[in-house]
ChimeraX commands (.cxc) that place a marker at each C-alpha (Angstrom):
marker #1 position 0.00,0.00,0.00 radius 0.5
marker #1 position 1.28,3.52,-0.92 radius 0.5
marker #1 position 2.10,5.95,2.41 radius 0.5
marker #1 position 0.02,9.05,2.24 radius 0.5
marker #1 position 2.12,11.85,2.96 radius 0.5
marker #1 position 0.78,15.40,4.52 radius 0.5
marker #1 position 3.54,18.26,3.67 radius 0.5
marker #1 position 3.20,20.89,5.96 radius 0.5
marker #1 position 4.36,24.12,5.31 radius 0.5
marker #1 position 4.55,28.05,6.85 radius 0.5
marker #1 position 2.28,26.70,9.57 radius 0.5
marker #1 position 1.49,30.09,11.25 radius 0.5
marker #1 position -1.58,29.32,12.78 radius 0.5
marker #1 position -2.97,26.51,14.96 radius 0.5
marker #1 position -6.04,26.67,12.74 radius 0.5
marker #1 position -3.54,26.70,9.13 radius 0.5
marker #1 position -1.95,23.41,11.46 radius 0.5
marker #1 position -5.53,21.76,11.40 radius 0.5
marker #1 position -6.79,23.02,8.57 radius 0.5
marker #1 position -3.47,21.51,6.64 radius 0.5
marker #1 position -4.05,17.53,8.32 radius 0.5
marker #1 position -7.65,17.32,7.92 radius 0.5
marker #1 position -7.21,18.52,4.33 radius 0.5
marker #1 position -4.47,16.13,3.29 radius 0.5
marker #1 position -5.12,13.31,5.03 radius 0.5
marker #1 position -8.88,13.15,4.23 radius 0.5
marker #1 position -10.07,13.91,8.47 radius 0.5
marker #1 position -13.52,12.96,9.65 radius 0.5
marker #1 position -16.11,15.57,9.38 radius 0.5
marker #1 position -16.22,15.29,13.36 radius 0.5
marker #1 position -12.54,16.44,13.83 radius 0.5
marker #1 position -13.35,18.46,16.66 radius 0.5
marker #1 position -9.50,20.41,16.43 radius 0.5
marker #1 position -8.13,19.87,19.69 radius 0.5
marker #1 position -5.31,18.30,20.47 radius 0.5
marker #1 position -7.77,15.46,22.27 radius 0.5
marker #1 position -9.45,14.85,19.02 radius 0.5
marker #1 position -5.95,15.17,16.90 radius 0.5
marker #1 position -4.67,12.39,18.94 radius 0.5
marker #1 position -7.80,10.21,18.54 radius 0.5
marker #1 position -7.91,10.37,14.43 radius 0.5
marker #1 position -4.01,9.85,14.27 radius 0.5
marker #1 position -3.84,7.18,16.59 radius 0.5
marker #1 position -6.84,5.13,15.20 radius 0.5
marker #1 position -9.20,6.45,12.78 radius 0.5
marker #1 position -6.25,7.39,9.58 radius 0.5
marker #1 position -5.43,4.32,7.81 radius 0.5
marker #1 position -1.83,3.81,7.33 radius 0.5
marker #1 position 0.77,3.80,6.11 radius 0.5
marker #1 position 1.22,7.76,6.51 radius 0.5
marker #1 position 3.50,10.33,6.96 radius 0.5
marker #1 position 3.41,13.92,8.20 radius 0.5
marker #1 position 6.16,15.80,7.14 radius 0.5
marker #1 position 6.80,19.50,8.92 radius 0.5
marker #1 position 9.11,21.97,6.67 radius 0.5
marker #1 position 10.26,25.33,7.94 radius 0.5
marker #1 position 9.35,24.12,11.46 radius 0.5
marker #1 position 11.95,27.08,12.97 radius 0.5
marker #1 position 8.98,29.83,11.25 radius 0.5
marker #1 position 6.04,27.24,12.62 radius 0.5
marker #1 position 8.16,27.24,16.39 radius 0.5
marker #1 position 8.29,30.86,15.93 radius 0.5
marker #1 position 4.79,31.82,14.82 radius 0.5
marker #1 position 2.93,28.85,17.72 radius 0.5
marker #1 position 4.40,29.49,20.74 radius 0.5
marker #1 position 3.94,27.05,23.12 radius 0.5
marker #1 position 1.03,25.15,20.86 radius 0.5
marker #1 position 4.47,24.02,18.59 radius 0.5
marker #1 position 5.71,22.44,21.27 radius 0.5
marker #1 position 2.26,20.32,21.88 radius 0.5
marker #1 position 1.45,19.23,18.87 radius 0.5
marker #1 position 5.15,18.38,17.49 radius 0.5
marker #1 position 4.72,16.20,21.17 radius 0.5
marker #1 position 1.92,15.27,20.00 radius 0.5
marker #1 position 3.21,14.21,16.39 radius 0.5
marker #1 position 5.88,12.22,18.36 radius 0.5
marker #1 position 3.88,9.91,20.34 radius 0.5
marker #1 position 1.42,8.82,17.71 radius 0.5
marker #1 position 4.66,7.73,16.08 radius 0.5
marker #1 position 5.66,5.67,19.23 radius 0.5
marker #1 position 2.38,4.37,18.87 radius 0.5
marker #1 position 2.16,3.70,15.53 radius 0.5
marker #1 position 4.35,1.66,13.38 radius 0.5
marker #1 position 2.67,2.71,10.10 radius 0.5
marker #1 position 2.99,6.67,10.64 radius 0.5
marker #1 position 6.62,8.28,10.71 radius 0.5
marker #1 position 6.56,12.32,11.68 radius 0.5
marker #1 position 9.89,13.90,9.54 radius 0.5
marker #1 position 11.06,17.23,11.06 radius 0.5
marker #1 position 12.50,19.78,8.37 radius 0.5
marker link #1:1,2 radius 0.2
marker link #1:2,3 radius 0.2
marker link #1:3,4 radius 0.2
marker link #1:4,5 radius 0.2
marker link #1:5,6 radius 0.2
marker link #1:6,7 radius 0.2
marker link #1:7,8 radius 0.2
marker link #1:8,9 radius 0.2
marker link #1:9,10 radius 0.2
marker link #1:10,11 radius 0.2
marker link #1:11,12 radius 0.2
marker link #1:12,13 radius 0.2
marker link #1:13,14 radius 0.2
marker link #1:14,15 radius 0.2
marker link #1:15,16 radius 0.2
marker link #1:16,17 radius 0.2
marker link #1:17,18 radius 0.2
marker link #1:18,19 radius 0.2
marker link #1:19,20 radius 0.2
marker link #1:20,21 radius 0.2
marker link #1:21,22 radius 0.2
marker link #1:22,23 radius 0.2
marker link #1:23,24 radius 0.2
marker link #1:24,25 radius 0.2
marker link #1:25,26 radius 0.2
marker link #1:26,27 radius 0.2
marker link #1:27,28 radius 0.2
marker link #1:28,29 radius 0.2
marker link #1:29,30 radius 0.2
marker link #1:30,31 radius 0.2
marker link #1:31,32 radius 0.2
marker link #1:32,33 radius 0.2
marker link #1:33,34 radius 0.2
marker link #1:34,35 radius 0.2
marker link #1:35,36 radius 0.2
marker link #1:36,37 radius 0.2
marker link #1:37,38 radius 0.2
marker link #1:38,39 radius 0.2
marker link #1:39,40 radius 0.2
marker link #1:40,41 radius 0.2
marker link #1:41,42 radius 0.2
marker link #1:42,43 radius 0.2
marker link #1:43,44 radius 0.2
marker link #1:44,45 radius 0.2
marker link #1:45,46 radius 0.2
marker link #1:46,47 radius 0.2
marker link #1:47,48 radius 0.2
marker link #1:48,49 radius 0.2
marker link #1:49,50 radius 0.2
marker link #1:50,51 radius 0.2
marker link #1:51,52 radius 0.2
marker link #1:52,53 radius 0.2
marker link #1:53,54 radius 0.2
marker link #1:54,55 radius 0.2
marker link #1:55,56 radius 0.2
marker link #1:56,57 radius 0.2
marker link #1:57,58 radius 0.2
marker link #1:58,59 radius 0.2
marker link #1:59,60 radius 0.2
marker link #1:60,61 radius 0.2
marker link #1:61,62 radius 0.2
marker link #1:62,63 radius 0.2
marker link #1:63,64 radius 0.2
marker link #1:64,65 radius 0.2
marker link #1:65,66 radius 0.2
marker link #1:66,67 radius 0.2
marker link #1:67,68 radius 0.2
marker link #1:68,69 radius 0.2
marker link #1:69,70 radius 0.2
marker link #1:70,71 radius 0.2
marker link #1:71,72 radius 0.2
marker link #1:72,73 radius 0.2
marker link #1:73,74 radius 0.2
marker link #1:74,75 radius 0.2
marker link #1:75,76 radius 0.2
marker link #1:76,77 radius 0.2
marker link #1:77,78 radius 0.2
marker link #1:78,79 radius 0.2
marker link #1:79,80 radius 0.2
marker link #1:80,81 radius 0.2
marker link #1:81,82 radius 0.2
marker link #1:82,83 radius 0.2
marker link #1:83,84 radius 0.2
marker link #1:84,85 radius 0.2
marker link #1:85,86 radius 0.2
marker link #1:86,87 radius 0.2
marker link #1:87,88 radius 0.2
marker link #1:88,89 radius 0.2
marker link #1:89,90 radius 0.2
view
């Protein structure tokens, strides 16, 4: 099966963040973006193989604040979790 990859890019907003996964990666219409509900549709509702990939993530860190730091935490546990997802930092 071919990995379905989400390219982030100039993430300036938390809403551009969601806004981005749910497009590319085909979200539920009950994505409820928060990080509760991000965590629940990586961890078991996206069929895998997938990969997020985060470019320009100094602007994103920049531009986020403190909700960088969550959800690139976030990003990194749902890849402990999951075998079939991979989160690539650039």
């Amino acid at each position: 099966m071919p990995v379905k990859r989400c390219v982030l890019r100039d993430i300036h907003t938390l809403a551009g963040f969601y806004d981005e996964l749910a497009r590319q990666l085909a979200f539920p219409a009950h994505f409820g973006r928060n990080l509760d509900a991000l965590w629940d549709v990586l961890a078991g509702e996206i069929e895998g193989p997938f990969e997020i990939v985060w470019e320009h993530m100094e602007f994103s860190r920049e531009k986020l604040g403190a909700d960088f730091d969550r959800l690139a935490a976030l990003l990194d546990e749902v890849a402990v979790e999951r075998e079939d997802f991979t989160f690539i930092r650039q």
